[in-house]
N, C-alpha and C positions, 0 to 999 in steps of 0.2 A: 314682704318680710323674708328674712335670712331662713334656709331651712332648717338652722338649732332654734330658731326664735320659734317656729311651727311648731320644733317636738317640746321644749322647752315649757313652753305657754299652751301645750293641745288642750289641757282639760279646760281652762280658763277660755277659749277661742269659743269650745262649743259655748260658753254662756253669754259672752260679751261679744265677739266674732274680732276681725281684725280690725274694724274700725275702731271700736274699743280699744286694745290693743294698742293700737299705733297714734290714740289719745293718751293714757298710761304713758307710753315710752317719749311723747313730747310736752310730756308735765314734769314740774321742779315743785318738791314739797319742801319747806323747813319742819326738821322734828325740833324744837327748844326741849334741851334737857332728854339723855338719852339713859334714866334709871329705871326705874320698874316700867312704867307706861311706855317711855322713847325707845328703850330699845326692844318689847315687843313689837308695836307697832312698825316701828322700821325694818325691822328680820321681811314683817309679812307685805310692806312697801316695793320691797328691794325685791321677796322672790316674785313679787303679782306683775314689776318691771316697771315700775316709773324710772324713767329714764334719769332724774337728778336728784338725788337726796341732800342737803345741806343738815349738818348735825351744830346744833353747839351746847359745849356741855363746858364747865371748867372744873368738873370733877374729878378725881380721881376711883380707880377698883378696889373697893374694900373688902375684905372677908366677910362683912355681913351685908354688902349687895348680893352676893351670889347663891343668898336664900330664897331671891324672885327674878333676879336680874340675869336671865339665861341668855343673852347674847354675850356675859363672859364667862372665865373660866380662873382657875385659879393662877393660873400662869400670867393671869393680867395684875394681880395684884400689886397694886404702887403707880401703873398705869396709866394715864390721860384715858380715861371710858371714850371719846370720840375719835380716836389714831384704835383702840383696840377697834368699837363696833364700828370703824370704817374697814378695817383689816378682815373680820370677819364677814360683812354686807359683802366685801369685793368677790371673796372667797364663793358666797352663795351665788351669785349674778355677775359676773364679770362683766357681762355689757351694758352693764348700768355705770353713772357718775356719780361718784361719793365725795363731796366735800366737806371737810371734817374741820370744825373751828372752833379749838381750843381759848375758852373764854366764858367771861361774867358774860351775859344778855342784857348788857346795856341798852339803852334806848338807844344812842346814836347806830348801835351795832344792828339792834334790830330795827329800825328803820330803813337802815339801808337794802338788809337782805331780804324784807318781806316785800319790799320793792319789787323784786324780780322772781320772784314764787309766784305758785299757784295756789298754794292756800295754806295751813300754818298748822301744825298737830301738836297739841298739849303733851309736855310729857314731864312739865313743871309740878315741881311739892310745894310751892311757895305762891300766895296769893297776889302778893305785891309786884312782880313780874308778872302774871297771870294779867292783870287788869292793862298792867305797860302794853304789852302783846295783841290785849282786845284792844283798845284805844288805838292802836298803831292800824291793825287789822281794818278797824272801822276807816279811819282815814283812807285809806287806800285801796279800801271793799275786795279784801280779801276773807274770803271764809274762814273763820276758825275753832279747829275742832277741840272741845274743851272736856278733860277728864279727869275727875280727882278720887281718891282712896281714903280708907281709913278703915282698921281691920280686913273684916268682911263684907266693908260695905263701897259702893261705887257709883259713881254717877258718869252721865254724858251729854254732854249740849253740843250744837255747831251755832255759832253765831255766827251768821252770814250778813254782813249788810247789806239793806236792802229787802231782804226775805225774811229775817227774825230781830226780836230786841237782843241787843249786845248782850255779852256777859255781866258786865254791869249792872245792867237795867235788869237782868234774870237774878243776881245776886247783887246785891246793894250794900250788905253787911255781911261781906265774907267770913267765914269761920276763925278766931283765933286760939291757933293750937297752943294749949299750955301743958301736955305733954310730947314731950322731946324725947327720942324720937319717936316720928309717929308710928304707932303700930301698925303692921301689915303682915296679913294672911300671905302666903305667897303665891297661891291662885288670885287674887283679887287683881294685882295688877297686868298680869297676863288675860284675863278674861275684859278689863274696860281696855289697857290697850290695843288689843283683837279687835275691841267693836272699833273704835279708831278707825285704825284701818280698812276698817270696811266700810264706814262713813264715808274717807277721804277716797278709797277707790273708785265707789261707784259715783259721787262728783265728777272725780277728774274722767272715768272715762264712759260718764253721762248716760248711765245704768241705774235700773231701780229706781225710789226713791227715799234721797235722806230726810233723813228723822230732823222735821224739821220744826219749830214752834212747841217743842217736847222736851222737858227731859226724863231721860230713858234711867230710873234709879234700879239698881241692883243688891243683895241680901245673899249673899254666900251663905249665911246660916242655915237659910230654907231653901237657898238655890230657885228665887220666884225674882221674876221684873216686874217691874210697873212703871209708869208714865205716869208726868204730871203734865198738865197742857199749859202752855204759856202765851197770857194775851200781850202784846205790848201795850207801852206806858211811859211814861213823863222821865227824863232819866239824863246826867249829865254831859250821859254822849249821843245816844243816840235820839233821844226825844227831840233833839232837835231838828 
């Protein structure tokens, strides 16, 4: 390792050491969708040093993202959100790759790029993409780390194939929001996409272990976790 990379990454060395380390820096995550969850979780991807982050968002900086969405600033507003938190991410870790892809998450789109990742971080409001992403993910047995909000409340899964029932098969009858927009605390999405990223680091540089066959629910109101245990089961994708 480079000697900025040592002072850089010391506190993280002593826990993971450099083998760790030099796992992290030769892993490529996709974040899908970089607003409340994508781009905490990428801020804390980018300083831990995965070496290639791929964004794709086709959103733009509003004045009311910037109530939870602290990887921007008001200066971004009217913005492409993935050219700002690539602009930003570079800024934190310059020796990292930020590839920033302004765009819908089409399935052809996301087919191609979850191809060449290592594994896939939720940072989607939309359940319909959500299911695209896991299906895609299952085909191609890439892990994927899945998080959703509402108020004060949050959850977290990784569907791994291979290791756990899909997203699918864990939810079967996704939630339909019938109020627009959905309400959010603005800790809630900084605290599930934190765990994110911590899911997805210690995967890629093969530390601790992920939360796996669980999901991990979250209550801002009381500030308490719990876990629900997940058996697998009969299910469109992965049952078979």
């Amino acid at each position: 390792m480079f000697p900025d990379e040592l002072e850089r990454y010391h506190r993280q060395l002593l826990v993971i050491g450099e083998e760790g380390q030099e796992k992290l820096r030769e892993s490529v995550v996709l974040v899908v969708g970089v607003g409340g969850l994508g781009s905490i979780a990428s801020l804390y991807l980018a300083a831990a040093g995965v070496g290639r982050l791929v964004l794709i968002d086709n959103g733009l900086v509003e004045l009311s993202n910037l109530q939870r969405q602290i990887l921007y600033t008001t200066d971004d507003l009217g913005r492409p959100k993935v050219y700002c938190a690539a602009k930003r991410l570079g800024l934190l870790n310059p020796s990292i790759n930020i590839h920033p892809i302004y765009s819908e998450a089409s399935p052809d789109l996301l087919r191609r790029i979850i191809r060449e990742v290592d594994l896939v971080v939720d940072g989607l409001d939309n359940w319909e993409t959500r299911i695209v992403v896991d299906k895609i993910c299952y085909d191609l047995r890439k892990p994927f780390i899945h998080a959703g909000i509402h108020g004060f409340y949050g959850q977290l899964y990784i569907a791994w194939p291979g290791k756990t029932p899909c997203l699918r098969c864990v939810f079967p009858h996704p939630p339909k929001r019938t109020d627009k927009p959905i309400p959010v605390f603005s800790t809630t999405p900084g605290i599930l996409g934190l765990l994110e990223a911590n899911e997805a680091l210690k995967i890629l540089a093969g530390v601790g272990e992920p939360l796996l066959n669980k999901i991990l629910v979250y209550d801002g109101r009381t500030g308490l976790f719990d876990y629900v245990e997940i058996k697998s089961s009969d299910c469109k994708v992965c049952g078979e």
